[in-house]
DOKEMI-370235 format. One line per 10 residues: number of its first residue (from 1); their letters; for each residue x, y, z of C-alpha. Coordinates in Angstrom, 1 decimal. Example, Ala and Ser with C-alpha at 12.3 -4.5 7.8 and 13.67 -1.06 7.14 Angstrom:
2
1	AS	12.3:-4.5:7.8 ~ 13.7:-1.1:7.1
This chain:
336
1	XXXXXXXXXX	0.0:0.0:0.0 ~ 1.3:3.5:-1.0 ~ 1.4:6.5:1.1 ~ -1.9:7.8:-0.6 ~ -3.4:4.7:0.1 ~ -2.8:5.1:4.0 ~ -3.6:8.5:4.0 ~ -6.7:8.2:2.6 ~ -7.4:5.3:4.9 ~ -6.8:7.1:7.7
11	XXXXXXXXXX	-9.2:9.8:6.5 ~ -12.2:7.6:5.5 ~ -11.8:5.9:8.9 ~ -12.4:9.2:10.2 ~ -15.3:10.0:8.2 ~ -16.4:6.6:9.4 ~ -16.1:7.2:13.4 ~ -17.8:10.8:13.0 ~ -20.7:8.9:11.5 ~ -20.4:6.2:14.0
21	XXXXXXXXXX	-20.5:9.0:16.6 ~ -23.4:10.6:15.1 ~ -21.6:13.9:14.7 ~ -23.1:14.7:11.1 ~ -23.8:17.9:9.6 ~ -19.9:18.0:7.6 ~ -18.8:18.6:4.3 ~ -17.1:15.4:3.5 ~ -15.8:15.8:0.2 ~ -14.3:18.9:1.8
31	XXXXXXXXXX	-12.8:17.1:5.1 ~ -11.1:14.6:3.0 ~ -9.4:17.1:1.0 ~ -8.4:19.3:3.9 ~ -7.4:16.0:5.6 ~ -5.4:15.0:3.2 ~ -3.8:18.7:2.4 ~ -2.9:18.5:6.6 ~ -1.2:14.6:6.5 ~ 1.0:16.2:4.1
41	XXXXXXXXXX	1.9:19.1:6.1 ~ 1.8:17.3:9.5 ~ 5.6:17.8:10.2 ~ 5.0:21.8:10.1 ~ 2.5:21.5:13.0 ~ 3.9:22.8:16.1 ~ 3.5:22.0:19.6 ~ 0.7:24.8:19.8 ~ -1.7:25.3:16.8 ~ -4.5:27.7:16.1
51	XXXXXXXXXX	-7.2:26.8:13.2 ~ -8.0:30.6:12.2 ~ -11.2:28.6:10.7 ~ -12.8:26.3:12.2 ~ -16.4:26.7:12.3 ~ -17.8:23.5:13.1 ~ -15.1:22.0:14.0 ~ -14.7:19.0:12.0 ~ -11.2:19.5:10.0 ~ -9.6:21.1:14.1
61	XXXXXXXXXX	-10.4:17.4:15.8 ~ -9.1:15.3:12.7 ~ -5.9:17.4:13.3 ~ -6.2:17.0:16.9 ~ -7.0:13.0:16.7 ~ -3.8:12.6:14.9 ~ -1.6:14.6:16.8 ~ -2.5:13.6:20.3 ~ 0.9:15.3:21.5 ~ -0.1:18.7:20.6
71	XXXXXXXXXX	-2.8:20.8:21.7 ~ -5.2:22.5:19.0 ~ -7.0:25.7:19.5 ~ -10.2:26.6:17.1 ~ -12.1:29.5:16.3 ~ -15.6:28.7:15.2 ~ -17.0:32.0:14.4 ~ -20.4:32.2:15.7 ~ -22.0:31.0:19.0 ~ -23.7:27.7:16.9
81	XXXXXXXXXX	-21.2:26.6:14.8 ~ -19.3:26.7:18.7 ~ -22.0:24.4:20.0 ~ -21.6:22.5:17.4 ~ -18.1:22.1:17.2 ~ -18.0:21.4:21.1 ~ -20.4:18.5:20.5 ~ -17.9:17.1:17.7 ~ -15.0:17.3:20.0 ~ -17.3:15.0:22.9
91	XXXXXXXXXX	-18.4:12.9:20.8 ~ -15.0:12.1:19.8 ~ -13.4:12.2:23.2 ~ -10.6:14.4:22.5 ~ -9.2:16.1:25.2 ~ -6.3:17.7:23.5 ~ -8.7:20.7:21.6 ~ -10.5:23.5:22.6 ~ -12.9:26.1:20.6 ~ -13.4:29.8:21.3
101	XXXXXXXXXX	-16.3:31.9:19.4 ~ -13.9:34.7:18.5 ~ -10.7:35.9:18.7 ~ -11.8:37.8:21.5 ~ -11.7:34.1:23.6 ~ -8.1:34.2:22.6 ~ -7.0:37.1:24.6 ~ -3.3:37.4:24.2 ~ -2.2:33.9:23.7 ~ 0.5:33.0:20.6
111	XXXXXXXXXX	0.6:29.5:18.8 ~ 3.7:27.6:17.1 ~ 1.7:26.7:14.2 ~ -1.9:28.8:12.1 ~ -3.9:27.2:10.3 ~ -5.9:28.8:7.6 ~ -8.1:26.7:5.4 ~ -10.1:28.7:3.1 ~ -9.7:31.7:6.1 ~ -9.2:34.6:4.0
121	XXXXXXXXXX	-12.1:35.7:1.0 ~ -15.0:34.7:4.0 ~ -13.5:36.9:6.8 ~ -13.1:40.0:4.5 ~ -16.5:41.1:3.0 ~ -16.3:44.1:0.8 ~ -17.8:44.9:-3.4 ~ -14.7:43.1:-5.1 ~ -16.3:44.7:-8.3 ~ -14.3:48.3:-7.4
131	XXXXXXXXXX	-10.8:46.5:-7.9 ~ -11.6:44.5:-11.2 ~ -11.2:47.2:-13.9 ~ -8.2:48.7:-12.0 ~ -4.6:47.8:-13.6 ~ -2.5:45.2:-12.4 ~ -0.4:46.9:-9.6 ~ -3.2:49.3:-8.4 ~ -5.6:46.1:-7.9 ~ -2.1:44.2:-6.2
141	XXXXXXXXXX	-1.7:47.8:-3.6 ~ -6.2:47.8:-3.4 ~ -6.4:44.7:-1.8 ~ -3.3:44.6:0.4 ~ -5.0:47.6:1.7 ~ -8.2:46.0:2.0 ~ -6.8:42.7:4.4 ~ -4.1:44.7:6.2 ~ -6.2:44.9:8.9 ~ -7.2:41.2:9.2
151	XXXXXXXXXX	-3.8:39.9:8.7 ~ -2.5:42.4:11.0 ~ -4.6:40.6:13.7 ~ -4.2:37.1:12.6 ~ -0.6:37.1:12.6 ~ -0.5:38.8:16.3 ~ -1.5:35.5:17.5 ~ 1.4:33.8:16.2 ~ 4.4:33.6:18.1 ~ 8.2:34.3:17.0
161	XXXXXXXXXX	9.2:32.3:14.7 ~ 6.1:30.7:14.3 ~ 4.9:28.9:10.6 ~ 1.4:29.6:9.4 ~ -0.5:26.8:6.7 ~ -3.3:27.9:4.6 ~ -5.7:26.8:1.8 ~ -7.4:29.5:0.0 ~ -9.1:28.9:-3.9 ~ -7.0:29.7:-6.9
171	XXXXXXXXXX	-9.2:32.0:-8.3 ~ -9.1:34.8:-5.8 ~ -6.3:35.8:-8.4 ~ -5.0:39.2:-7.7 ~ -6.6:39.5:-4.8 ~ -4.7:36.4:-3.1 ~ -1.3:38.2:-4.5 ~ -2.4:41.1:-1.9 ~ -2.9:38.7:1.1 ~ 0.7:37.7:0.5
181	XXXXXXXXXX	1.9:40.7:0.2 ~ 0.1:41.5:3.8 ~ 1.9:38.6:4.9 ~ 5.5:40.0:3.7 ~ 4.6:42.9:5.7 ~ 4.4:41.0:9.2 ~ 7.5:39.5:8.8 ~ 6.5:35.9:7.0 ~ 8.2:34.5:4.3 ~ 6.5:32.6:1.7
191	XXXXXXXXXX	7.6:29.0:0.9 ~ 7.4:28.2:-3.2 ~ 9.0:24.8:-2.3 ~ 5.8:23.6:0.3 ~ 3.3:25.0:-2.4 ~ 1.1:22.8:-4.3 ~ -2.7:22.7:-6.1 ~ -5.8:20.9:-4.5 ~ -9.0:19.7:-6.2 ~ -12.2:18.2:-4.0
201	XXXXXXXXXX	-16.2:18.9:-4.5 ~ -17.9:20.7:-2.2 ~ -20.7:18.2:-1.5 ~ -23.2:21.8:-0.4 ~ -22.5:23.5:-3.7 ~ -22.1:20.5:-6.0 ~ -19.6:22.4:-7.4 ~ -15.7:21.7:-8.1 ~ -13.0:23.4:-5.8 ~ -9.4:24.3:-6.9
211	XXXXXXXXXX	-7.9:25.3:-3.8 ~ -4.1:25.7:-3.3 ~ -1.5:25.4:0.1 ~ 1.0:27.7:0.9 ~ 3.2:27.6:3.4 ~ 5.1:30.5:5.7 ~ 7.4:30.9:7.7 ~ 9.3:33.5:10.0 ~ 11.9:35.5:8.0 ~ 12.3:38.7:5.2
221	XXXXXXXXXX	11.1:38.1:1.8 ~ 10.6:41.1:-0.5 ~ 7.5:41.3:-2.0 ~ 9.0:40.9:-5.6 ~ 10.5:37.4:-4.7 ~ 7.1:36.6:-3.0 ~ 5.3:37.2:-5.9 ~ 7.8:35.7:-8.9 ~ 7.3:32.1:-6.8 ~ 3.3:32.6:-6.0
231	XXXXXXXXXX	3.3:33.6:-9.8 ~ 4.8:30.2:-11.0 ~ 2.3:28.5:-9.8 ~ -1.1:30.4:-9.8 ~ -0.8:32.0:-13.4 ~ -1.8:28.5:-14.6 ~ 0.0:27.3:-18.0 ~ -0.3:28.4:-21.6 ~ -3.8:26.3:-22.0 ~ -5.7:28.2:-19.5
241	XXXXXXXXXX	-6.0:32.3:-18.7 ~ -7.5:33.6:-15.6 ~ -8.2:36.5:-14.7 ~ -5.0:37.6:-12.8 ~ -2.5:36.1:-15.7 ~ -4.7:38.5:-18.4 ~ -4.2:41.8:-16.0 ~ -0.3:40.6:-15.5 ~ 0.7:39.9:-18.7 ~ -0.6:43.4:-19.8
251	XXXXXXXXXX	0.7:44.9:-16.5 ~ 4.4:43.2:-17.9 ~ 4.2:43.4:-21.2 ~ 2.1:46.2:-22.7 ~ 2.7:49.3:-24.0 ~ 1.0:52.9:-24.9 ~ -3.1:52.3:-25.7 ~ -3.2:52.6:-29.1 ~ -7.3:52.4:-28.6 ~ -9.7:51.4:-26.0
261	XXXXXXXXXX	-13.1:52.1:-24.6 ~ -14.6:51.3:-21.4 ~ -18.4:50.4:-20.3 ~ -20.9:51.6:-18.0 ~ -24.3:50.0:-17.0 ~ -27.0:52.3:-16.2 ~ -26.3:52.1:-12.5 ~ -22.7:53.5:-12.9 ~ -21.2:50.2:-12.9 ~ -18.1:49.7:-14.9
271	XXXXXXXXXX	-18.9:46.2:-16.9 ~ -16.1:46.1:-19.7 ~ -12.9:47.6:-20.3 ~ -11.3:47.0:-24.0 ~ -8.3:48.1:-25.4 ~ -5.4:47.5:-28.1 ~ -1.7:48.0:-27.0 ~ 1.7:48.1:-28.1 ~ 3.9:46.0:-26.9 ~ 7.5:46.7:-25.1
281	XXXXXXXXXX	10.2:46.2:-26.8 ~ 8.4:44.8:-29.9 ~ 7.4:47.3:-32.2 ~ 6.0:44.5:-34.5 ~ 3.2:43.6:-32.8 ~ 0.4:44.6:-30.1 ~ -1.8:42.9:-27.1 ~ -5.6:42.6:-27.6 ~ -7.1:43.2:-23.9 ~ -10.5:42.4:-23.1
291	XXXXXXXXXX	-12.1:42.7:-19.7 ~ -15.8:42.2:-18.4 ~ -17.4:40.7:-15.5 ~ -17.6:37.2:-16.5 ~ -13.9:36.9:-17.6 ~ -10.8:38.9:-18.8 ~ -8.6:37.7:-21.7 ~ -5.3:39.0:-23.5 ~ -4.2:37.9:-26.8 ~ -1.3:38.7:-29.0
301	XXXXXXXXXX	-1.1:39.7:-33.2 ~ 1.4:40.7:-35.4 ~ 1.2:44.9:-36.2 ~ 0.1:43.6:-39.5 ~ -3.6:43.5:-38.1 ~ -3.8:46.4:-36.1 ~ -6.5:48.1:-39.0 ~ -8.6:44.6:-38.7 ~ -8.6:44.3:-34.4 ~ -9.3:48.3:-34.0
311	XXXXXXXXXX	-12.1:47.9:-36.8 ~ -13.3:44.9:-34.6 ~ -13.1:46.8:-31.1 ~ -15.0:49.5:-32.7 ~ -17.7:47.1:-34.0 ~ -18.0:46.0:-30.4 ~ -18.2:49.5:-29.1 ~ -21.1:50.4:-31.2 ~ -22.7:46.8:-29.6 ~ -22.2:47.6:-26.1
321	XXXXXXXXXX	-23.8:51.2:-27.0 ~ -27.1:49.9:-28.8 ~ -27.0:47.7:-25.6 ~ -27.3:50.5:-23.6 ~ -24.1:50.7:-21.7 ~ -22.8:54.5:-21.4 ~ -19.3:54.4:-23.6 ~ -16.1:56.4:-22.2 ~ -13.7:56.0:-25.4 ~ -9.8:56.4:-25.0
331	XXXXXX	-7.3:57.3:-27.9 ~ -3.9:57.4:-28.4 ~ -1.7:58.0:-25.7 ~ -4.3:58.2:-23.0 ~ -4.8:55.6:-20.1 ~ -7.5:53.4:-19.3
């Protein structure tokens, strides 16, 4: 039997004893793949760990059952996911785990080891529509302003030179590059080399997860060297553009505007920003950059046809304003 195999055993059987102990109510295409994400990184779990999301508390006392030397600390988030997680931790007889409602239970205490699955995104609630439009390195500064606070706090309950573990979906794209950035700024370093991708279902949503681990640990990183090892991995391959790999490569790579318009629903909202660019360094050809809600996309042609694309863009202006969007047009040598 391979090392998969007896992980996965040893998560199934304790799938199998929550049911047994009638603790229900989980997520367990979820807790297998958060179970399986923390046997990997069992050896970074200190003698003193705090799981900055614990809600229920399922994914806190498989941690706890399999490290009976350490003690584990959990923050639910609301009186009945406390209850709940409480009743989880009796009915499994672990002794080694406690739960607190907020971070206010806390107090002043400092852990070895966080733990942040999927902890960032649900904690920091604000219109992630004002960012979207913005370029590259405005959205990167936006949202590190956004989570300073948060991680500010977080990372007060880690002690010196403490390691911190966390899970958080691939597509928060820029947005994620900010929350590194926070963590830069309160003296953790980013590990490229413990980083890897996670897939799993979440069973409520029916829906597919890609989630991915990243590890930190106390030291100085700039935030340059933080973001050329994130970028390796969450810019995805030549096969597949996000959101975040669109705004960088034009953040990188482009030039002047050559043209562009941007779109306005009748509420104000922006809802599509187009544009053709030069290129740096390559007078011989120019980027194609398309954003709206749904997606964002960047593509690349020879100068040979510029006429053709800014014909096209136009075509799609004149679209967007029989559609009744409110058009803000941009010529040469302006900025979007």
């Amino acid at each position: 039997m391979g090392k998969f195999e007896r992980q996965m055993g040893v998560v199934n059987g304790y799938v199998e004893k929550l049911a047994l102990a009638e603790a229900g109510g989980f997520d367990e295409g979820m807790l297998k793949s958060f179970g399986m994400w923390i046997m990997n990184s069992k050896e970074e779990l200190g003698e003193t760990v705090l799981d900055v999301n614990a809600k229920e508390g399922y994914f806190t006392c498989f941690m706890a059952s399999l490290n009976a030397d350490k003690q584990f600390t959990g923050v639910a988030g609301s009186a009945k996911e406390l209850e709940k997680a409480i009743e989880v931790k009796n009915k499994l007889g672990l002794t080694n785990v406690e739960f607190v409602e907020d971070y206010f239970g806390l107090e002043d205490r400092q852990f070895a080891t966080l733990v942040m699955p999927m902890a960032f995104a649900e904690y920091v609630p604000f219109d992630r529509m004002t960012l979207r439009f913005r370029p590259f390195n405005e959205q990167l500064k936006g949202y590190a302003k956004i989570y300073d606070e948060y991680i500010g706090a977080v990372t007060a309950y880690a002690a010196e030179g403490a390691n911190i573990i966390a899970a958080e979906k691939v597509d928060m794209g820029t947005e994620l590059y900010g929350v590194l950035d926070d963590f830069i700024y309160y003296g953790f370093k980013f590990r490229a080399d413990a980083t890897e991708k996670l897939e799993c279902i979440d069973d409520v949503k029916k829906e597919k997860l890609v989630l991915v681990s990243m590890s930190f640990t106390w030291g100085e990183e700039t935030s340059e060297e933080l973001f050329v090892d994130w970028a390796k991995l969450a810019l995805g391959n030549k096969n597949q553009m996000s959101d975040c790999m669109a705004d960088y490569i034009l953040f990188t790579t482009g030039g002047k505007l050559i043209e562009g318009y941007s779109a306005f629903d009748k509420s104000g909202n922006q809802a599509a920003l187009c544009g053709i660019y030069e290129v740096k360094d390559d007078p011989a050809s120019f980027l194609m950059y398309q954003a709206t809600i749904p997606e964002k996309n960047i593509r690349r042609f020879p100068m040979t046809r510029k006429l053709e694309l800014v014909k096209t863009l136009s075509r799609d202006n004149e679209i967007a304003k029989k559609s009744g969007f409110q058009i803000m047009d941009f010529g040469v040598n302006n900025k979007l």
